[in-house]
Residue frames as qw, qx, qy, qz and C-alpha x, y, z in Angstrom:
[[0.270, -0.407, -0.692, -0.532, 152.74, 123.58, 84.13],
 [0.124, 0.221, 0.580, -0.774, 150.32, 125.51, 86.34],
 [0.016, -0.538, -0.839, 0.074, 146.73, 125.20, 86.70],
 [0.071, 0.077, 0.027, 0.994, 145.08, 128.43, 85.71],
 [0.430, -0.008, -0.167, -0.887, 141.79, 127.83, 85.55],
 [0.074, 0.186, 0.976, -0.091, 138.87, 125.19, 86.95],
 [0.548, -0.083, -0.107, -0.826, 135.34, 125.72, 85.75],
 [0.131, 0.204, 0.948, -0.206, 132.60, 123.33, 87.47],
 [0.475, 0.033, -0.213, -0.853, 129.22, 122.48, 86.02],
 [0.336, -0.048, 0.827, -0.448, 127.34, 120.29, 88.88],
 [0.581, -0.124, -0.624, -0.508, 124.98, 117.95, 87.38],
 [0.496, -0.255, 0.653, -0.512, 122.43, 116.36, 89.61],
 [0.768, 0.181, -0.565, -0.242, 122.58, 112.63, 88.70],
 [0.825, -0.518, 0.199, -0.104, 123.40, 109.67, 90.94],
 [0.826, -0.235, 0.160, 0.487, 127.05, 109.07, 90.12],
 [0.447, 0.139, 0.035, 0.883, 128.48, 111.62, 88.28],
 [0.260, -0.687, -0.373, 0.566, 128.28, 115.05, 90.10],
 [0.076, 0.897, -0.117, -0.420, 129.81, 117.57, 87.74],
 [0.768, 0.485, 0.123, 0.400, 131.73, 118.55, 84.40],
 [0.239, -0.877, 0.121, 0.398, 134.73, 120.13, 84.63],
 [0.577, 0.737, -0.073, 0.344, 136.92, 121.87, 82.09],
 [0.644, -0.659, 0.118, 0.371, 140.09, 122.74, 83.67],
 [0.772, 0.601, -0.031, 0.206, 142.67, 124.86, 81.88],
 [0.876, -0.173, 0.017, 0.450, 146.98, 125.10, 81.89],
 [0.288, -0.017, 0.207, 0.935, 149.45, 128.11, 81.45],
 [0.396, 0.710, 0.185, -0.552, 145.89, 130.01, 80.41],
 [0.173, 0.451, -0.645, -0.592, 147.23, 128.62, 77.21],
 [0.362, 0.011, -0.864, -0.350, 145.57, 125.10, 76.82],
 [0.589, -0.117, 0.486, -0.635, 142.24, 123.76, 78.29],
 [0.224, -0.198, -0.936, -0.186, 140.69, 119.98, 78.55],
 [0.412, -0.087, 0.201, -0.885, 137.94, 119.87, 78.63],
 [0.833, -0.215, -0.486, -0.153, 134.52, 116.66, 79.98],
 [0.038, 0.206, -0.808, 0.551, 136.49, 116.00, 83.10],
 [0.609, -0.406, -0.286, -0.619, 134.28, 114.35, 85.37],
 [0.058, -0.277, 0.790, -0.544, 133.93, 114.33, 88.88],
 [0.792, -0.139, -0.551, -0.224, 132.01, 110.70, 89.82],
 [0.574, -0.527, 0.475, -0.410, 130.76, 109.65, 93.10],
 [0.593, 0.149, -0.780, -0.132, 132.37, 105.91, 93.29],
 [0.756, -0.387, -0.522, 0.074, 132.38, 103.42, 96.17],
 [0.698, -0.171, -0.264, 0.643, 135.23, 105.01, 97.73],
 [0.218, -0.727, -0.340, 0.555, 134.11, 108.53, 97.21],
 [0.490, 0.838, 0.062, -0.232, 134.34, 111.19, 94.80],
 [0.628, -0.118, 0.421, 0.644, 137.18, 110.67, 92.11],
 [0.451, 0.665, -0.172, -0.570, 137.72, 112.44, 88.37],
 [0.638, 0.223, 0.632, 0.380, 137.73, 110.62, 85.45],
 [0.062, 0.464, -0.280, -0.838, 139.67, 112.38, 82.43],
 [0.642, 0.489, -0.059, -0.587, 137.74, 112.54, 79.05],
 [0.511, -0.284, 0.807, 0.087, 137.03, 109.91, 77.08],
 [0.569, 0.297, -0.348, -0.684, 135.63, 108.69, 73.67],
 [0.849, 0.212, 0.404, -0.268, 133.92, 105.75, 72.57],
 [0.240, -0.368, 0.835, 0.332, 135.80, 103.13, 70.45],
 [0.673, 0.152, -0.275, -0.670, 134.07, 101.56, 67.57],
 [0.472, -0.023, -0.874, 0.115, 134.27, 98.20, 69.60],
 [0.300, -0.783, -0.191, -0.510, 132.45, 100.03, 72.25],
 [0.618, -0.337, -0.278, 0.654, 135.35, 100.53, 74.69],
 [0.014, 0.999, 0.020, 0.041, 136.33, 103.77, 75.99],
 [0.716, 0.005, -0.108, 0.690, 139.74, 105.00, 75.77],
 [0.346, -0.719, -0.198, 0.569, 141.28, 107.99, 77.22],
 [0.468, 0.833, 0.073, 0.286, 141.22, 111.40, 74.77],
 [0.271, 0.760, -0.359, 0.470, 143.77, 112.85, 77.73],
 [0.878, -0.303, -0.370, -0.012, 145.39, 111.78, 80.62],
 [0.072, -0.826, 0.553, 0.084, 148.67, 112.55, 83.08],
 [0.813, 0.353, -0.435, 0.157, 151.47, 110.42, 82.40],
 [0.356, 0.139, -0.692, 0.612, 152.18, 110.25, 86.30],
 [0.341, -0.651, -0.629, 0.252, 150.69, 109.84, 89.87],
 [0.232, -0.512, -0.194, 0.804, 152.03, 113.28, 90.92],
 [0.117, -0.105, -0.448, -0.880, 150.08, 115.17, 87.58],
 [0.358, -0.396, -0.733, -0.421, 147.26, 113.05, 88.08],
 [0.487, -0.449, -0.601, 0.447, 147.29, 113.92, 92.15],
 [0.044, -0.280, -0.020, 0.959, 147.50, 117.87, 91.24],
 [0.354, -0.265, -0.524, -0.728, 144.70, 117.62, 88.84],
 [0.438, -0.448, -0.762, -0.163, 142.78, 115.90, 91.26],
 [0.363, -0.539, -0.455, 0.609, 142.97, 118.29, 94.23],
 [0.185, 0.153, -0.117, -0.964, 142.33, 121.59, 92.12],
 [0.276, -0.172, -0.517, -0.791, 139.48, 119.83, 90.93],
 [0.418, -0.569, -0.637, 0.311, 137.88, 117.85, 94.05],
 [0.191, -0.510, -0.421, 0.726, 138.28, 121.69, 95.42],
 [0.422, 0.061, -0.144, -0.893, 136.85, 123.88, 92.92],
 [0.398, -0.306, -0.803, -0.321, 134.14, 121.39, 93.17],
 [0.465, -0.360, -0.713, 0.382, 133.48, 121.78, 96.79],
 [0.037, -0.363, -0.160, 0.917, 133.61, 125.28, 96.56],
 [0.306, -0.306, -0.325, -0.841, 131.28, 125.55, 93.65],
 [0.457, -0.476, -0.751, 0.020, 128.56, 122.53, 95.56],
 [0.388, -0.389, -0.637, 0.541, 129.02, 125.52, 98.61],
 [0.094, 0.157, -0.016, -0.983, 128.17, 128.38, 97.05],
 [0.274, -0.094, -0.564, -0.774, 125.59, 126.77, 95.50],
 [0.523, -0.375, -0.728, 0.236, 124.17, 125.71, 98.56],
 [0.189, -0.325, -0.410, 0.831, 124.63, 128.77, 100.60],
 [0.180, 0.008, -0.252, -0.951, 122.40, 130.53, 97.75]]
């Protein structure tokens, strides 16, 4: 499974920073990611729906640290790179 594709769309809010869609093989894309400023610094949280108990549960997710650690570094960096272009402009 290879990352093919990160798209970032920077929201200016006070915790969450950006949507990102992010897609696999150029065959499958998820899409809501969301990169959120927490205590500890910027994380992603994968998509989620509302429960009719009003929990949220995950729509996708990896199913391991080492999935969930590759998603998170392609996206933490196309983030950084969009935030700098969009800065430099």
């Amino acid at each position: 499974m290879v990352i093919t594709e990160v798209r970032v769309y920077p929201v200016n809010e006070e915790k969450l920073k950006a949507y990102i869609n992010i897609t696999f093989d150029d065959a499958f894309v998820v899409r809501d990611l969301k990169v959120i400023q927490g205590d500890k610094g910027l994380f992603v949280a994968m998509p989620s729906r509302r429960r009719k108990d009003g929990t949220f549960r995950d729509a996708a997710h990896p199913l391991n640290n080492e999935t969930r650690k590759i998603i998170e570094e392609k996206v933490l960096d196309a983030y950084h790179e969009e935030i700098s272009k969009t800065e430099a402009a």
